[in-house]
N, C-alpha and C positions, 0 to 999 in steps of 0.2 A: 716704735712708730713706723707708719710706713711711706717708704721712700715714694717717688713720683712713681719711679719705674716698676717700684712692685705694686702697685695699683696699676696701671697702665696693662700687667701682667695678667694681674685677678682680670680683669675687665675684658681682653681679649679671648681668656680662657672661658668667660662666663656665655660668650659672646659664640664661641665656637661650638661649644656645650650647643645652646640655644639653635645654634646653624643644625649641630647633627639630630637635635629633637624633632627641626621642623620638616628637613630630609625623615625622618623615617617616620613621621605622621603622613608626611604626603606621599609615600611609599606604601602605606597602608591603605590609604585612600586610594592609590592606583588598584590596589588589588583589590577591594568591595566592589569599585565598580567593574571592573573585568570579572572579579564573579557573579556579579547583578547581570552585566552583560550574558556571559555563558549561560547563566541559569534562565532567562529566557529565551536563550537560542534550543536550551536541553526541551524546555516546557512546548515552545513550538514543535521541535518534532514529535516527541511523546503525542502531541495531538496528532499529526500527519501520519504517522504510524496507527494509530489509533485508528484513525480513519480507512488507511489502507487496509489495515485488515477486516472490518468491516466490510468493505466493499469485496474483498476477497472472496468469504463467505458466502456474501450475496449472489457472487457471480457463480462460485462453488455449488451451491444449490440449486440455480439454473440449470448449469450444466450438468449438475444428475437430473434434474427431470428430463433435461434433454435427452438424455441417454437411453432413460426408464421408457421414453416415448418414441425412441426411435426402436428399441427394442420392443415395442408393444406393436409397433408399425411392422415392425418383419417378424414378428410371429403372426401377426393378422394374417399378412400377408402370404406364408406362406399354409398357413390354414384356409386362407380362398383360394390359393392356387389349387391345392388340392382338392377342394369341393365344388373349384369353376370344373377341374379336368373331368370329375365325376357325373356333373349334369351333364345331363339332354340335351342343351340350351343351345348346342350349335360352335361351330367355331369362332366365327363372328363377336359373338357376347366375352366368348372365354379370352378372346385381344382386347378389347376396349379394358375390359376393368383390369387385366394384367399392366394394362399398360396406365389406365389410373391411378392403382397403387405402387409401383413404379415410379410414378412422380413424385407421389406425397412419400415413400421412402428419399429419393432424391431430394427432395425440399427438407425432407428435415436432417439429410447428411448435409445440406448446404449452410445452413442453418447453425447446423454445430459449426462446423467449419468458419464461418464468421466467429465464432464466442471463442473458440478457441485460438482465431488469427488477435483479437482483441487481447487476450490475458497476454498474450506473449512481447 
């Protein structure tokens, strides 16, 4: 039969059991949600990232055409120079358009120069 005290015994030991059960349920529950947490901080960036390199790309492909155009500009350019020097046309004519395409070389090095102050 059992005494007061070893009842009194079972029932604290039952009691402590129950204590450590419900410590290491809410222990687990600390950590789903800290991985629910984490795993949408991971899923937002994976977009952010996502998106940045898109926009990389984009920007990436700009800047060779810009390239492709500024280098199409100073071949022009140096193919009128040589065919202004060759006419007839006077001195006069051969500065105006040296000095036109001069510009539009200039504007499209300026040009890049902003795209590339941008990435950085």
């Amino acid at each position: 039969m059992f005494t007061l005290k070893q009842r009194l015994d079972v029932e604290e030991r039952a009691r402590d059991v129950a204590e450590e059960n419900i410590q290491k349920e809410l222990e687990g529950c600390r950590i789903i949600l800290q991985e629910a947490r984490v795993s949408g901080g991971v899923q937002v960036m994976m977009e952010h990232v996502a998106n940045l390199k898109s926009i990389h790309a984009k920007e990436h492909a700009e800047l060779q055409e810009m390239k492709k155009i500024i280098q199409q500009n100073s071949r022009s350019r140096q193919f009128g120079d040589m065919r202004e020097y060759s006419s007839q046309e006077g001195e006069h004519r051969c500065h105006s358009k040296t000095a036109r395409v001069d510009f539009d070389v200039f504007a499209d090095s300026a040009i890049m120069f902003m795209i590339l102050s941008q990435q950085l």
